[in-house]
C-alpha positions as CSV (number, residue, x, y, z in Angstrom):
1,X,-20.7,22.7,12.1
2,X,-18.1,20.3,11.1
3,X,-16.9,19.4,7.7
4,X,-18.5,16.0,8.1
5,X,-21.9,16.6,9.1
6,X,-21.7,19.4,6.4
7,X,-20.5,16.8,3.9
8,X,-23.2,14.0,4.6
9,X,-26.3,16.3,3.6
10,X,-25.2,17.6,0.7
11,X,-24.8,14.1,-0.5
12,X,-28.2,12.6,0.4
13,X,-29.6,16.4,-1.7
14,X,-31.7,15.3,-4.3
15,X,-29.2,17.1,-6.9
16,X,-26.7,15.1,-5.7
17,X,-28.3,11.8,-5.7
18,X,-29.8,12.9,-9.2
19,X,-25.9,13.6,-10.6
20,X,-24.8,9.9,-9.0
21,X,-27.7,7.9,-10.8
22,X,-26.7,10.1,-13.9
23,X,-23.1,9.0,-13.9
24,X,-23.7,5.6,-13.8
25,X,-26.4,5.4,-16.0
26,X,-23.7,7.4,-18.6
27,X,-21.3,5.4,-18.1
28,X,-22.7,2.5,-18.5
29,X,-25.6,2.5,-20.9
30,X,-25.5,6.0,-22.7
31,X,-21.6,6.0,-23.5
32,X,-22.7,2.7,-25.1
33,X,-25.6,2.8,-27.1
34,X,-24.8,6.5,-27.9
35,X,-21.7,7.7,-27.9
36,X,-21.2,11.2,-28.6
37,X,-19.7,14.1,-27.7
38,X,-22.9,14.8,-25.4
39,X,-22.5,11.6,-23.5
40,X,-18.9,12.5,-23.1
41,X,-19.3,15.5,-21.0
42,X,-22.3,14.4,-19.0
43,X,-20.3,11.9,-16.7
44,X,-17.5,14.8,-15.9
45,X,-20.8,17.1,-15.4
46,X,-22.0,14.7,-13.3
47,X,-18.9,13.5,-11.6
48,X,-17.9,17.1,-11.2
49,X,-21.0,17.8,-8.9
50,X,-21.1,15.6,-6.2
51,X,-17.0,14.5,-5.8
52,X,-16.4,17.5,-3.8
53,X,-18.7,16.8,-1.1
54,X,-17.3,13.2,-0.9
55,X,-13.6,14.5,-1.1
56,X,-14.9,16.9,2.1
57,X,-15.7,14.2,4.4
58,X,-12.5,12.2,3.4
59,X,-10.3,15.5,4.4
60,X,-12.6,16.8,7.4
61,X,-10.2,14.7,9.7
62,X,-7.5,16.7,8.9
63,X,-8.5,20.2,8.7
64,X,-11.8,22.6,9.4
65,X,-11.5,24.3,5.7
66,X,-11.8,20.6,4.2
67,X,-14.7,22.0,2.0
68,X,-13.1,24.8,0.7
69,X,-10.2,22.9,0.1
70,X,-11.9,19.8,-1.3
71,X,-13.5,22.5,-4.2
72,X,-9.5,24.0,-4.7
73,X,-8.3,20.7,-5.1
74,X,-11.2,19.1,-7.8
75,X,-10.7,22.1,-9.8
76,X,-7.1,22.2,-10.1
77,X,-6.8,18.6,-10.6
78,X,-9.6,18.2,-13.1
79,X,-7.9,21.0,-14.7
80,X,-4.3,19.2,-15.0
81,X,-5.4,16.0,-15.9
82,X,-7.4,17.0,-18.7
83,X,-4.2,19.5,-20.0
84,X,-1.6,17.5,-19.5
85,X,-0.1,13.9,-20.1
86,X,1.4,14.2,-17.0
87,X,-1.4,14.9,-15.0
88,X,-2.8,11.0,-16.5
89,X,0.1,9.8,-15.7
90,X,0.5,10.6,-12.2
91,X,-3.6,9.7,-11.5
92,X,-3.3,6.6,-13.2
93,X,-0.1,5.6,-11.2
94,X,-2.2,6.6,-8.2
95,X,-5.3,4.5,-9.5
96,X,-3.3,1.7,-10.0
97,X,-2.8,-0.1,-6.5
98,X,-6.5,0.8,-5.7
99,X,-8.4,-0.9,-8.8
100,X,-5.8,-3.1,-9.8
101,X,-5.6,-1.3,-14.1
102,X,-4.7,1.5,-15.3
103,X,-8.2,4.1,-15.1
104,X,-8.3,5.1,-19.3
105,X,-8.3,8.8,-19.1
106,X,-8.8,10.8,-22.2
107,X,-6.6,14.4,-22.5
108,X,-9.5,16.7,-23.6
109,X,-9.2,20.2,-22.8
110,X,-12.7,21.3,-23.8
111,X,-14.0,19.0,-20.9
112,X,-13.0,22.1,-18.7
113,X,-16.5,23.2,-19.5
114,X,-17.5,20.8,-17.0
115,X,-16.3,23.2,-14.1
116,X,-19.0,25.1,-14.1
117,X,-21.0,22.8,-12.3
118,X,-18.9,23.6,-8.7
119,X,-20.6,27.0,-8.6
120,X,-23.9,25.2,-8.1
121,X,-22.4,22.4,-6.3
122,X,-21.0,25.2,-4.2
123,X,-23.8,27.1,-3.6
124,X,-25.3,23.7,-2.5
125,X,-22.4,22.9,0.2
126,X,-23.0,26.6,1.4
127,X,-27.1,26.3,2.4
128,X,-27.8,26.2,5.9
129,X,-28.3,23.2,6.8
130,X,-29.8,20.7,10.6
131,X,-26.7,18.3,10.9
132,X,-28.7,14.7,10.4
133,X,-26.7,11.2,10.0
134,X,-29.0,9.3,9.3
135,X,-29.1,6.0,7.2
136,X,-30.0,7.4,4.2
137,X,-26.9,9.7,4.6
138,X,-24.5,7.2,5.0
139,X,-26.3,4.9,2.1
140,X,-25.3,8.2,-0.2
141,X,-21.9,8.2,0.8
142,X,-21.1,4.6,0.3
143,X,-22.8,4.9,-3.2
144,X,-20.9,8.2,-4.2
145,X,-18.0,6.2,-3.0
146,X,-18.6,3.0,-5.6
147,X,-19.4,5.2,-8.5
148,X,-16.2,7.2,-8.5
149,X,-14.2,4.3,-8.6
150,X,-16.6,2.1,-10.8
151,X,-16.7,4.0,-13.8
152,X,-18.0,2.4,-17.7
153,X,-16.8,-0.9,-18.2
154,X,-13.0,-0.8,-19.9
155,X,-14.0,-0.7,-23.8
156,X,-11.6,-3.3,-25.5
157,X,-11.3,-5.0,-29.1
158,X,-9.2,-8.1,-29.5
159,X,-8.4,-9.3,-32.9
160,X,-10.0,-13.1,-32.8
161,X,-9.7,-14.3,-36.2
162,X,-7.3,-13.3,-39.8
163,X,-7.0,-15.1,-43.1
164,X,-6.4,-13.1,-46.3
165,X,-5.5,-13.7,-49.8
166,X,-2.8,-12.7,-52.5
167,X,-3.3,-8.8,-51.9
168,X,-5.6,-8.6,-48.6
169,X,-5.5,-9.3,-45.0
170,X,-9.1,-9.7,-43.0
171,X,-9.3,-9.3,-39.5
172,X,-12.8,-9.8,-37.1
173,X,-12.5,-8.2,-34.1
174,X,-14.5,-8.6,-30.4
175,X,-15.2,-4.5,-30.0
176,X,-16.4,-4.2,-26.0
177,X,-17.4,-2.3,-24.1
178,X,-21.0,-2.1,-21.9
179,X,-21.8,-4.8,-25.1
180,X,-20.5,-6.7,-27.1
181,X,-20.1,-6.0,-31.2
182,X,-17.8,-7.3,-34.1
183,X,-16.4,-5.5,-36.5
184,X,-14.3,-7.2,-39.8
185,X,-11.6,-5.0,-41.1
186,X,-9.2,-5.2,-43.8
187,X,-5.8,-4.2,-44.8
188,X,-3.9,-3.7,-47.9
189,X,-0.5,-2.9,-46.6
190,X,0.8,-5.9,-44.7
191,X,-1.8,-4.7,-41.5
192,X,0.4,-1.2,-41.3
193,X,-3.2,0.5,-41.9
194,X,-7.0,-1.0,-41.6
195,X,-10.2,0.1,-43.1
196,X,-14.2,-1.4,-41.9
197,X,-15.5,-4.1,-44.2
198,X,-18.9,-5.9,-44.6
199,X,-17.6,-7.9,-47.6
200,X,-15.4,-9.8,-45.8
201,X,-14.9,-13.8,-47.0
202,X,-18.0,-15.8,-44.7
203,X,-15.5,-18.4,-43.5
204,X,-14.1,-15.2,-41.6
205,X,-17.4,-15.5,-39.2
206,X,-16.5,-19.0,-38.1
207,X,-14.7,-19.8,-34.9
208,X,-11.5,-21.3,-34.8
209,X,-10.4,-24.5,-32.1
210,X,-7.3,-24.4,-30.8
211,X,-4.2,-25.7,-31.3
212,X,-4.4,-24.9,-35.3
213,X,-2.3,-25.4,-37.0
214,X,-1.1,-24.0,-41.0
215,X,1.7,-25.5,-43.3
216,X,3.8,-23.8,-46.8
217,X,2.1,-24.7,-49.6
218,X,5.5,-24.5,-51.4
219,X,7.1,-26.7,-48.2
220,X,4.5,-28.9,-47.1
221,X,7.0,-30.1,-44.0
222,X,7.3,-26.5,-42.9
223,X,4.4,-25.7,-40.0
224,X,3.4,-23.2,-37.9
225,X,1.1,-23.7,-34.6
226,X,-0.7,-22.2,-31.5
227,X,-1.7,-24.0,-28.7
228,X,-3.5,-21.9,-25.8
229,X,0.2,-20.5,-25.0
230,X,1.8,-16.8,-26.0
231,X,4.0,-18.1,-28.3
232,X,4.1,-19.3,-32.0
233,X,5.2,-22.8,-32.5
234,X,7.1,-24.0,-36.0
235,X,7.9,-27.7,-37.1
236,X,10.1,-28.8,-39.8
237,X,9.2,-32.0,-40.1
238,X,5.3,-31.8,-40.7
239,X,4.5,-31.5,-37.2
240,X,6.5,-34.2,-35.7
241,X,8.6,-32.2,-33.3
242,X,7.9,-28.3,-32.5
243,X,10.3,-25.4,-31.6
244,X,9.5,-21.6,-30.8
245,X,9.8,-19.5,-33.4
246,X,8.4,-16.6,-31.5
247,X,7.5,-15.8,-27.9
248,X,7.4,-12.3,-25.4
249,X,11.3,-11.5,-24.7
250,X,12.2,-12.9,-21.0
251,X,10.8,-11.0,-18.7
252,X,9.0,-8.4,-20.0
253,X,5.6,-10.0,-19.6
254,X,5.7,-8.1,-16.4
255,X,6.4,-5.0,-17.9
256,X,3.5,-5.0,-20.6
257,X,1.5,-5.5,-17.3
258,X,2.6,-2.2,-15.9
259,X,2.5,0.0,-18.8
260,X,-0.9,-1.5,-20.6
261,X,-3.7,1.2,-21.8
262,X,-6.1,0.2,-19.5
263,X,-7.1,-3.5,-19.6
264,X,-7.1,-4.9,-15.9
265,X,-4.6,-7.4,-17.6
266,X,-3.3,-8.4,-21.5
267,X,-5.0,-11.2,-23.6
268,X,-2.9,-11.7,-26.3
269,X,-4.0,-15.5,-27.1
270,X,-3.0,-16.0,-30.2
271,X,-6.3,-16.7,-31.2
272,X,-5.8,-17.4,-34.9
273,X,-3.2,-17.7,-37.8
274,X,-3.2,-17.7,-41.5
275,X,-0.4,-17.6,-44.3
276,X,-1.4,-14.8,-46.3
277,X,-0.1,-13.1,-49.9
278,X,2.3,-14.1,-52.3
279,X,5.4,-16.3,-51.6
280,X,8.5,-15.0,-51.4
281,X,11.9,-15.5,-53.3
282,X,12.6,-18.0,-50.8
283,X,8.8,-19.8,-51.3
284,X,7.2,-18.7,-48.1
285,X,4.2,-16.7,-47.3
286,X,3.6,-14.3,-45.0
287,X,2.5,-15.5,-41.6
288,X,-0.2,-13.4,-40.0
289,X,-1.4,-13.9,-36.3
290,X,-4.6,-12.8,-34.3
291,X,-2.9,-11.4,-30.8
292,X,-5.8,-10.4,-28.9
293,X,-5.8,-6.6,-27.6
294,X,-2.3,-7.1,-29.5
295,X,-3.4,-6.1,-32.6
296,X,-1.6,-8.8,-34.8
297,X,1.9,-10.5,-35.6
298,X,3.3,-10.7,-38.8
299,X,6.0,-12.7,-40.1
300,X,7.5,-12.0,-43.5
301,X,8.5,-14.5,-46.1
302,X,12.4,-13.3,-44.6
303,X,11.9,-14.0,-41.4
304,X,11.3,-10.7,-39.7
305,X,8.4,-10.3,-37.1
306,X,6.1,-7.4,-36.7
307,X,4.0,-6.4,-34.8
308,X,1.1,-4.2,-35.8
309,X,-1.9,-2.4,-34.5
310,X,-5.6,-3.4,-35.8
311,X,-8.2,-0.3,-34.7
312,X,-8.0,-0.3,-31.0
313,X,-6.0,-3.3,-30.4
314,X,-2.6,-1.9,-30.4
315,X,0.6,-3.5,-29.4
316,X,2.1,-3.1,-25.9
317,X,5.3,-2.0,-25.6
318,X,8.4,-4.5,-24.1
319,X,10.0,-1.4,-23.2
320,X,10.0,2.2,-22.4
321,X,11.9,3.8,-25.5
322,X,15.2,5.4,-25.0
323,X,14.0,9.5,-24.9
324,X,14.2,12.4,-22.9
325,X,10.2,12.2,-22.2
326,X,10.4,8.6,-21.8
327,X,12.9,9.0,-19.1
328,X,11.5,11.6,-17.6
329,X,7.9,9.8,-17.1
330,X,9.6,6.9,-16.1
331,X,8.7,8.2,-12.2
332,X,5.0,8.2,-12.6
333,X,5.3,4.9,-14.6
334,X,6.8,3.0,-11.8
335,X,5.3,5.5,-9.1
336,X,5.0,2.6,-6.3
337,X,8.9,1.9,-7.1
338,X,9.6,5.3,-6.2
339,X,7.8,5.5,-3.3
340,X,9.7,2.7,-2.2
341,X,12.8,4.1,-3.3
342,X,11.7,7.7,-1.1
343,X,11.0,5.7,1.8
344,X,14.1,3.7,2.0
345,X,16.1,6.9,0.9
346,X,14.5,7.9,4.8
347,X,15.3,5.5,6.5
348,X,18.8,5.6,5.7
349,X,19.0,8.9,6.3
350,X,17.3,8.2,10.1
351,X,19.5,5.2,10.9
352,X,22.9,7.0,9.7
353,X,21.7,10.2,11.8
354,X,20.8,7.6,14.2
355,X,24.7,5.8,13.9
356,X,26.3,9.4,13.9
357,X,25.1,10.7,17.1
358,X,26.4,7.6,18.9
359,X,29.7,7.5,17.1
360,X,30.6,11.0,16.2
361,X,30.5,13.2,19.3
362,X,34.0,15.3,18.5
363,X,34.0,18.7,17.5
364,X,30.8,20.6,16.8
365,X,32.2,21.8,13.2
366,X,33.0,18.0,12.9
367,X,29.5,16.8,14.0
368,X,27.7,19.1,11.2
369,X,30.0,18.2,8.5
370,X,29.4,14.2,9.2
371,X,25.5,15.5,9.4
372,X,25.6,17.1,6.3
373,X,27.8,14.0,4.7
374,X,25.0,11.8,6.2
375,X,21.7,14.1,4.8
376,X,22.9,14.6,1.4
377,X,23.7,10.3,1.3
378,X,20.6,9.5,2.0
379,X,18.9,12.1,0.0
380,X,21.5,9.9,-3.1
381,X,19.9,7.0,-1.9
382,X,16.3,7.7,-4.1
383,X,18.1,7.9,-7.3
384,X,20.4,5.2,-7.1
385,X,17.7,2.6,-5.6
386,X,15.3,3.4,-8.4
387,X,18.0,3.2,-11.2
388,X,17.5,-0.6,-11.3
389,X,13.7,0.0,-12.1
390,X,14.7,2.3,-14.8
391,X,17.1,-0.2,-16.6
392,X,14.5,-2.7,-16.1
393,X,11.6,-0.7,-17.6
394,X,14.2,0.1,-20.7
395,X,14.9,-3.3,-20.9
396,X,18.6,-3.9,-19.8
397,X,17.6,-5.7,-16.8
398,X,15.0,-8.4,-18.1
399,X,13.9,-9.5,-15.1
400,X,11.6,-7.2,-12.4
401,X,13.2,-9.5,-9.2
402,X,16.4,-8.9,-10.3
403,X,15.7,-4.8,-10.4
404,X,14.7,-5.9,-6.4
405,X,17.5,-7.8,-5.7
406,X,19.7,-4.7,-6.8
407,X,17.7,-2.3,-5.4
408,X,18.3,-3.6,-2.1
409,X,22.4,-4.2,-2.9
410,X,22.1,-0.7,-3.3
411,X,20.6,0.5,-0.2
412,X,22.6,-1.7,1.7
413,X,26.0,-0.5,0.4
414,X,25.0,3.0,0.6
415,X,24.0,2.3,4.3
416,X,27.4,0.3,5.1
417,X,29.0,3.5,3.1
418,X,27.4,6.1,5.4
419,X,28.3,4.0,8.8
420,X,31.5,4.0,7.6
421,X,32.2,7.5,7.4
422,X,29.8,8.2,10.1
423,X,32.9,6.4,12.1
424,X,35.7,7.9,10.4
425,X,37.4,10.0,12.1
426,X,40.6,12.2,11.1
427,X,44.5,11.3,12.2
428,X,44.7,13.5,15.3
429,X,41.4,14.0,16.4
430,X,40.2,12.4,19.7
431,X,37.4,9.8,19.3
C-alpha cells in the first residue's frame, strides 16, 4: 500500500478528527477563557497525534518509508524545539515566509510529555486498512492542513494610555488574545518595573484623540506632540512650528520587522503622552509616552530617552547586540538571507567550473589546482555575501537595500576574481 493511501485513512479516523477539533477548540477558546497549565499541553497532545499522518502524505512522494520517517522526524523536532533556543529559532525562520510572523513558540521542556501520544498515533497508522479516497478523506486532510498553520490568535498587549503624578506612572493596557481585556498598571520606578492596579485615577479609562498635545508647566512655550506618526514632536514656541525630538533610527524599522516576538507586524502608535513627576533642576518633567506593543518611552527632565517594557509589551530591539550568541544566531535570524547567500555561493561555484573547463585545458595537475582554487572561492562566497546582512542587523549598515546592493558587489567581484584566475596562466606554460 502506499504511503498516501495509508496517510488519508488515518486522517479521516475518528481519533484523528477528534484530536483536530480539539486543537482548535484549545487554541482558541480554552487557552482563553482558561489558561493553565492543562490547556497548555492539550494542543501539543493534540497536535502531536494527528501531524504525523499529514507530514506522511507530504513525504510519500519522495520515499516508501515516509511514515516511519514522518514519526522520526516529529519526535526529534518536537524534542529540539522545546530544549533549545535554537531549535525556535530555526522553525520560526522557517515559519516566517509561510505565515508572514514569527509563530510564538514557548521553550518548555516538560511539554515532552506530549510524546507519548505517537505510540497510539502509531499503532493507529499501523492497522490494516481498504485504501479509500474519498471526499471525506481529502476534506480531513485540507483541515489538518489549516489547523497546523492556524494556531490561537497571537496574544498581544499594547500600552494605549499613561498619565501619572509626583511619584506614580499609570499605564492601561489592550491585553488580546482570543478576547479582548484591559488591564491598568502602575510603576514607581520611572516604568523600569510594573505592578496590576484597580485604583487607578478614572480619567485613565477615557480615550484619547489624536494629535495631543502637552506643554511644561514651568515653560509654558515648551510642547510636546503626536500625530498618528512614530515619532514625538516638540515646539518651542507654543506650538507654532514643530521639530522631532524623537523618531526610530534610519532604517531600522525594517529590522524591528524581522526580529519582532510574534506580532504579524509592530504598532507602536504613540497612542498617548503625559509629563509626569517632579521637575527637574532644569524645570522640566518627565515625558512619558504610550508605544503600543512598545511598552513605553520615557524622556527625563535631562534629555535622555528610554525605552521601557510595560507587562507583555516590551521594546523591539534596533539591533542585534554585539555577542558571541548574537552572532552566532544571526543565521537563523536572517535565514532567507542565507539561503540566498548559499545559492549564489552555487552558482558561482557552477559558472567558474563552467569558465575553467573552457579556459584551463593545460596540465592535469594544473586543471585540479584551478578546480580546487575555483571550489573553495565559491564555497568563500556564503560568508562574504551574507556579511552585509550581518552589519545591517548590528546596525552599521542602516539601510536593508544597501546590505543588497553590497551583497551583490560582492558576488560579482568574487566572480570577476575567480574568471580571472580561472584564466591565469603561468609564464611558460602553453595556453
Amino acid at each position: 500500500m502506499r504511503t498516501f493511501d495509508r496517510a488519508l485513512p488515518c486522517l479521516k479516523h475518528p481519533a484523528t478528527i477528534a484530536s483536530i477539533a480539539l486543537l482548535v477548540v484549545n487554541d482558541h477558546i480554552f487557552k482563553s477563557l482558561a489558561p493553565s497549565w492543562v490547556t497548555g499541553k492539550l494542543s501539543d497532545f493534540a497536535g502531536l497525534f494527528f501531524f504525523p499522518f499529514l507530514l506522511a502524505a507530504a513525504l510519500s512522494p519522495i520515499t516508501r518509508r515516509a511514515g516511519a520517517l514522518a514519526f522520526a522526524i516529529t519526535a526529534a523536532w518536537f524534542t529540539f524545539v522545546k530544549t533549545s533556543a535554537w531549535g525556535i529559532a530555526l522553525t520560526q525562520a522557517v515559519l516566517y515566509p509561510i505565515l508572514g510572523y514569527r509563530v510564538p513558540i514557548t521553550l518548555d521542556p516538560t511539554d515532552l510529555i506530549a510524546l507519548v501520544v505517537l505510540v497510539p498515533a502509531w499503532r493507529l497508522w499501523n492497522q490494516p486498512t481498504t485504501p479509500r479516497a474519498d471526499a471525506r478523506a481529502w476534506l480531513m486532510l485540507s483541515v489538518a492542513s489549516l489547523a497546523a498553520l492556524a494556531t490561537s490568535p497571537l496574544p498581544y498587549e499594547r500600552v494605549v494610555r499613561v498619565m501619572g503624578d509626583s511619584q506614580v506612572i499609570y499605564a492601561r493596557l489592550v491585553h488580546r488574545d482570543s478576547i479582548q481585556r484591559t488591564l491598568t498598571v502602575f510603576s514607581q520606578d520611572g516604568g523600569r518595573t510594573w505592578q496590576e492596579t484597580h485604583n487607578a485615577p478614572s480619567a485613565l479609562a477615557e480615550d484619547v484623540t489624536l494629535p495631543r498635545i502637552v506643554c511644561e508647566s514651568t515653560q509654558p512655550n515648551l510642547c510636546y506632540r503626536i500625530a498618528q506618526k512614530e515619532q514625538v514632536e516638540e515646539s518651542r514656541d507654543g506650538g507654532k512650528t514643530w521639530r522631532i525630538a524623537w523618531s526610530i533610527p534610519p532604517g531600522r524599522r525594517a529590522y524591528m520587522e524581522r526580529v519582532g516576538s510574534g506580532a504579524p507586524r509592530i504598532n507602536m502608535g504613540p497612542y498617548d503622552l503625559a509629563l509626569v513627576g517632579t521637575p527637574g533642576t532644569n524645570g522640566l518633567h518627565t515625558l512619558v509616552v504610550a508605544m503600543g506593543d512598545q511598552g513605553i518611552l520615557v524622556r527625563t527632565p535631562e534629555g535622555a530617552w528610554e525605552r521601557y517594557g510595560v507587562w507583555a509589551a516590551k521594546p523591539t530591539p534596533f539591533a542585534a547586540e554585539l555577542g558571541f550568541y548574537s552572532i552566532i544566531e544571526l543565521p537563523l535570524r536572517l535565514f532567507g538571507e542565507m539561503i540566498m547567500c548559499s545559492i549564489a555561493g552555487v552558482f558561482v561555484m557552477l559558472f567558474l567550473l563552467l569558465t575553467l573547463s573552457f579556459t584551463n585545458k593545460s596540465t592535469v595537475k594544473a586543471s585540479a589546482g584551478a578546480t580546487l582554487r575555483t571550489i573553495a572561492l565559491g564555497f568563500v562566497v556564503v560568508p562574504a555575501a551574507f556579511t552585509p546582512f550581518a552589519l545591517w542587523a548590528l546596525g552599521v549598515i542602516a539601510e536593508y537595500d544597501l546590505a543588497l546592493v553590497c551583497a551583490l558587489g560582492i558576488v560579482l567581484g568574487f566572480t570577476v576574481l575567480g574568471v580571472a584566475q580561472a584564466r591565469w596562466r603561468p609564464r611558460g606554460k602553453d595556453a
